[in-house]
C-alpha positions as YAML, in Angstrom:
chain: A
units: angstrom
residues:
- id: 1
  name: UNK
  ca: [0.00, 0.00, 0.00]
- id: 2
  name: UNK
  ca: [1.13, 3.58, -0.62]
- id: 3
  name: UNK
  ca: [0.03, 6.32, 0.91]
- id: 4
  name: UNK
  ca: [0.79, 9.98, 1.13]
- id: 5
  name: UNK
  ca: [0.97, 12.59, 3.40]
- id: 6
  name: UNK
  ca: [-1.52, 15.50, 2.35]
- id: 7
  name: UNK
  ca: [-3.35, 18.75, 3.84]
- id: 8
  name: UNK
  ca: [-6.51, 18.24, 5.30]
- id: 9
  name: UNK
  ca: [-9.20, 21.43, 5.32]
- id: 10
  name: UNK
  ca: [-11.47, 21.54, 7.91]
- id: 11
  name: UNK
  ca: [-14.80, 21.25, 5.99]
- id: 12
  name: UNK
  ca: [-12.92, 17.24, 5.24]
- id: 13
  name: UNK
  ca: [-12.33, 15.96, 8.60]
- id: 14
  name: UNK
  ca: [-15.56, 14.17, 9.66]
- id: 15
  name: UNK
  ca: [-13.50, 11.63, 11.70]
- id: 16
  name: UNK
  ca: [-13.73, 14.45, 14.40]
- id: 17
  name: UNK
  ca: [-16.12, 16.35, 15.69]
- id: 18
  name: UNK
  ca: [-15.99, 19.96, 16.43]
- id: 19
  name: UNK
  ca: [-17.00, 21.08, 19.70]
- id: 20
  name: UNK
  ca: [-16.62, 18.32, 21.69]
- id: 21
  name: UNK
  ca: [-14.24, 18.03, 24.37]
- id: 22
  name: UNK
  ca: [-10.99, 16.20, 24.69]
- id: 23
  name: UNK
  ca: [-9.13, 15.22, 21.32]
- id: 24
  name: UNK
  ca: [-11.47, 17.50, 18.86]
- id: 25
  name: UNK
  ca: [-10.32, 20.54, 20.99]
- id: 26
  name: UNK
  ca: [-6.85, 19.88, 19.58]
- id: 27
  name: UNK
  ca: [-8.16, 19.97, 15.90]
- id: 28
  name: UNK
  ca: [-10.10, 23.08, 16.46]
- id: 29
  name: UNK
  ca: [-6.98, 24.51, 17.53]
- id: 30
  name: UNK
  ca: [-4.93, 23.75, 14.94]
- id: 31
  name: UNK
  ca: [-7.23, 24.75, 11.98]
- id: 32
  name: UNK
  ca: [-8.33, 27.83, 14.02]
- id: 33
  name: UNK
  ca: [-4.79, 29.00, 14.42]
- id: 34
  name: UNK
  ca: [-3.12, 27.57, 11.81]
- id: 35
  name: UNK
  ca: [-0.66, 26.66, 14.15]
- id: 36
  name: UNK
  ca: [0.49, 23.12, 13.84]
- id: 37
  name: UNK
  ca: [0.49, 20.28, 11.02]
- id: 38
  name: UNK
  ca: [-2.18, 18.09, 10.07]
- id: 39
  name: UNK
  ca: [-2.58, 15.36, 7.34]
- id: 40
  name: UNK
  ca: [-4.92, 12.62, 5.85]
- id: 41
  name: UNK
  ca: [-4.49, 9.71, 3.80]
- id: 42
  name: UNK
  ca: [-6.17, 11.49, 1.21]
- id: 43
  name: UNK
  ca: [-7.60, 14.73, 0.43]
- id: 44
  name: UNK
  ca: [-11.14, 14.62, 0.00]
- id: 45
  name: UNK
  ca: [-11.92, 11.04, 1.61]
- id: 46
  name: UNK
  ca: [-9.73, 10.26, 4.27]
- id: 47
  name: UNK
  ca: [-10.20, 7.07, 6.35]
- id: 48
  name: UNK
  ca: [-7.59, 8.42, 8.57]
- id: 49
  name: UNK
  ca: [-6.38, 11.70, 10.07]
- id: 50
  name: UNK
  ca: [-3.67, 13.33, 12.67]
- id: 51
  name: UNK
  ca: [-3.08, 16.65, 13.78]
- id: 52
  name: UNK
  ca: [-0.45, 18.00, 16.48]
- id: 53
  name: UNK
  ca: [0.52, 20.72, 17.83]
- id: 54
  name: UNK
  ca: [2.65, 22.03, 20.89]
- id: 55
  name: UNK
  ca: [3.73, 17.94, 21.36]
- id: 56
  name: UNK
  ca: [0.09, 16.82, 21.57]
- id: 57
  name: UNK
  ca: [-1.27, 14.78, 18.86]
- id: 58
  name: UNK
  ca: [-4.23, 12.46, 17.76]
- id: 59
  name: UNK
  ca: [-4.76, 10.02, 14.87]
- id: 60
  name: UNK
  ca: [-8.62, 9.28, 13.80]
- id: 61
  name: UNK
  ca: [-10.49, 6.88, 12.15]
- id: 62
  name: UNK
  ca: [-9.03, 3.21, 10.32]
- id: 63
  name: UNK
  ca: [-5.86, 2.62, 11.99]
- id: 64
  name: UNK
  ca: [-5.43, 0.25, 9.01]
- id: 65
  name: UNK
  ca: [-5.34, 2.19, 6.46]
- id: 66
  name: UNK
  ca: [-2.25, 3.48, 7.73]
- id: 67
  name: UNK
  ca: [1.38, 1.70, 7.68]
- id: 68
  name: UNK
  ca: [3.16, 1.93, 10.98]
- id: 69
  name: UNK
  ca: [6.06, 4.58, 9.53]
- id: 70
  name: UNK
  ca: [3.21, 6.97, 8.54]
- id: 71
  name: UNK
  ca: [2.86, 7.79, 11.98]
- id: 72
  name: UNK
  ca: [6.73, 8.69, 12.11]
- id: 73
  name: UNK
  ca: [5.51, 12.31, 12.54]
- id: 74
  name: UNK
  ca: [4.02, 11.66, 15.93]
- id: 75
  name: UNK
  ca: [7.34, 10.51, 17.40]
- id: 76
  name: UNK
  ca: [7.77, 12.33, 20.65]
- id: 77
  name: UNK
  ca: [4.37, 13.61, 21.51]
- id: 78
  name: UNK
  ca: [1.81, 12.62, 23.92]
- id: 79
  name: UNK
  ca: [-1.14, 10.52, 21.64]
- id: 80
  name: UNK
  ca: [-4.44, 10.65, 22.50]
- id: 81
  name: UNK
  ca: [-6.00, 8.17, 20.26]
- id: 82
  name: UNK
  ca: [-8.96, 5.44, 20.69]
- id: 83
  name: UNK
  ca: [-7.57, 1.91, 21.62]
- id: 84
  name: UNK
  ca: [-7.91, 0.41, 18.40]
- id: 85
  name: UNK
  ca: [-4.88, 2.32, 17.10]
- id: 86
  name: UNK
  ca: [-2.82, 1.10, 20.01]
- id: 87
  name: UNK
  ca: [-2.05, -2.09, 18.02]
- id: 88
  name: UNK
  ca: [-0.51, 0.15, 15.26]
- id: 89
  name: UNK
  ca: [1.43, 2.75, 17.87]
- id: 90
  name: UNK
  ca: [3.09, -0.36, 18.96]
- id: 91
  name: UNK
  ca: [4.45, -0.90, 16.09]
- id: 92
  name: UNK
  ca: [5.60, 2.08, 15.31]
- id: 93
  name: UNK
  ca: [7.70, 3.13, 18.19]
- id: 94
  name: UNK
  ca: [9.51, 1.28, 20.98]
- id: 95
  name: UNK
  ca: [8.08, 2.66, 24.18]
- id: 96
  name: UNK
  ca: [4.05, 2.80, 24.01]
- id: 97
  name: UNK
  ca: [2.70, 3.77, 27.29]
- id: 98
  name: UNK
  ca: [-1.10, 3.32, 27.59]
- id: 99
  name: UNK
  ca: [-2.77, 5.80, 30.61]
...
């Protein structure tokens, strides 16, 4: 599988939900501010998303349609993601540390 890195505008990220508390806060931030990265698998579809900012990050929606170097980016911040991507974080790095 191949997959690129791409920016994601607001009005394409359904995989979070605006206003809500916890991990969306982080995406409002980042689009609000422009401060910050964020990417998608692809442009106008994605079946997965990160943003990060500040050392913070969080991934969204089908942890497999990502490989594990994909989430290279994320290396050294804290992750908030849902549990089903711990399987993939795993892989990625060395030292995963569940809360």
């Amino acid at each position: 599988m191949t997959s690129r890195t791409v920016p994601l505008a607001p009005a394409r990220q359904p995989l979070l939900l605006p206003g809500a508390p916890g991990p969306a806060t982080l995406v409002e931030h980042v689009f609000a501010t422009r401060t910050g990265w964020s990417w998608g698998d692809h442009p106008t579809r994605p079946r997965a998303i990160a943003v990060a900012c500040g050392g913070r990050a969080t991934p969204a929606g089908d942890p497999g349609a990502l490989p594990p170097a994909e989430l290279a980016p994320l290396a050294n911040h804290r992750v908030e993601a849902p549990e089903r991507f711990l399987p993939l974080l795993a892989e990625a790095f060395d030292d995963v540390c569940a809360d």
